[in-house]
C-alpha distance (Angstrom), angle and dihedral (degrees) to the residues before:
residue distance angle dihedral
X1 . . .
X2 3.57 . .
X3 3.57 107.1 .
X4 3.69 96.5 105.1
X5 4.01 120.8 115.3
X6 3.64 115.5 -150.4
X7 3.49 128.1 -167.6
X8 3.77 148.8 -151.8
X9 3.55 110.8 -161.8
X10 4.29 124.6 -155.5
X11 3.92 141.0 153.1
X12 3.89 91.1 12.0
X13 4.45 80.2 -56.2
X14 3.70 126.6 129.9
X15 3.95 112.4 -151.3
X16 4.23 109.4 -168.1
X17 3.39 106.0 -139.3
X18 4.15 120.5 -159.7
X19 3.78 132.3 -141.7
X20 3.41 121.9 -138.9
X21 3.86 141.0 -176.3
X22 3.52 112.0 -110.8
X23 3.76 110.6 178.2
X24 3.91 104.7 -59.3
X25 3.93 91.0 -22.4
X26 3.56 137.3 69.3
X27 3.78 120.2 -128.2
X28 3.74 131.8 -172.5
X29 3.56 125.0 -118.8
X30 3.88 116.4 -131.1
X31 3.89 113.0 -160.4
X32 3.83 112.0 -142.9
X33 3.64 96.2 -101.6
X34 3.89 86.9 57.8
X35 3.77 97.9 56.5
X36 4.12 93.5 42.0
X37 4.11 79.4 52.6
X38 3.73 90.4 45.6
X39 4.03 92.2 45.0
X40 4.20 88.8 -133.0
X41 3.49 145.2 109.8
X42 3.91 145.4 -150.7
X43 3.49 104.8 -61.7
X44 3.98 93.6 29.7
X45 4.09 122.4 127.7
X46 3.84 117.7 -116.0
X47 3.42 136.0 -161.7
X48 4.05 129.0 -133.5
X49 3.56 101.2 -167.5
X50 4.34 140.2 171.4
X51 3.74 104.7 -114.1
X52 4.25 107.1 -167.4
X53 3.70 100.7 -105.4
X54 3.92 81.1 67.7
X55 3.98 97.0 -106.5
X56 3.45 121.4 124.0
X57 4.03 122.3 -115.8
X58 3.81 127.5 -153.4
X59 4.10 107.5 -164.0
X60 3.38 128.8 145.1
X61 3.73 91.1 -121.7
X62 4.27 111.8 117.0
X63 3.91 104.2 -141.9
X64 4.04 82.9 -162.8
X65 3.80 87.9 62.2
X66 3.55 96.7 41.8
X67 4.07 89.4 59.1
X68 3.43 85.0 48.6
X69 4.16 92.4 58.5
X70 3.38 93.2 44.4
X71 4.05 93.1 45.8
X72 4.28 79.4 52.8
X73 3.87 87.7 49.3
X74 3.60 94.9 54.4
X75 3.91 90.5 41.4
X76 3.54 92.3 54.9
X77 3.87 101.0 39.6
X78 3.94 85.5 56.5
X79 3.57 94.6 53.9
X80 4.11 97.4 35.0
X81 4.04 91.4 117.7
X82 3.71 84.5 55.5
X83 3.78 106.0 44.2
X84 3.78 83.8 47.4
X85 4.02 94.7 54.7
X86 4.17 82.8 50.5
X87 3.46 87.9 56.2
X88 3.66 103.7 63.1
């Protein structure tokens, strides 16, 4: 059943977020105020992750992507002498 409240918490601020049926799924209804938070829009991808005090986290923030930066970081601080001699 539906009855359950989830919620995304921010700022010391407690959003309640609904379930709903949506065909054979259930989707999650983000209020405005949520998705201005959240920076996205309909259409956007989200992600439900474990955060270590054992709640769960919805962001729009890809930790895939993120390892990819910081691989690219790395990348480019081990060839900085050389990206600065292209440069020039």
């Amino acid at each position: 059943m539906l009855a359950r409240a989830y919620y995304m918490r921010y700022n010391a601020h407690m959003i309640t977020l609904k379930l709903t049926q949506v065909g054979n799924s259930v989707g999650l209804l983000l209020p405005k105020e949520a998705l201005a938070k959240l920076g996205v829009q309909k259409g956007d991808t989200l992600y439900l992750t474990d955060a270590p005090d054992g709640d769960m986290r919805i962001s729009a923030y890809s930790p895939g992507v993120a390892e990819e930066i910081a691989l690219g970081e790395e990348f480019m601080d081990d060839y900085r002498d050389t990206f600065r001699a292209l440069a020039k």
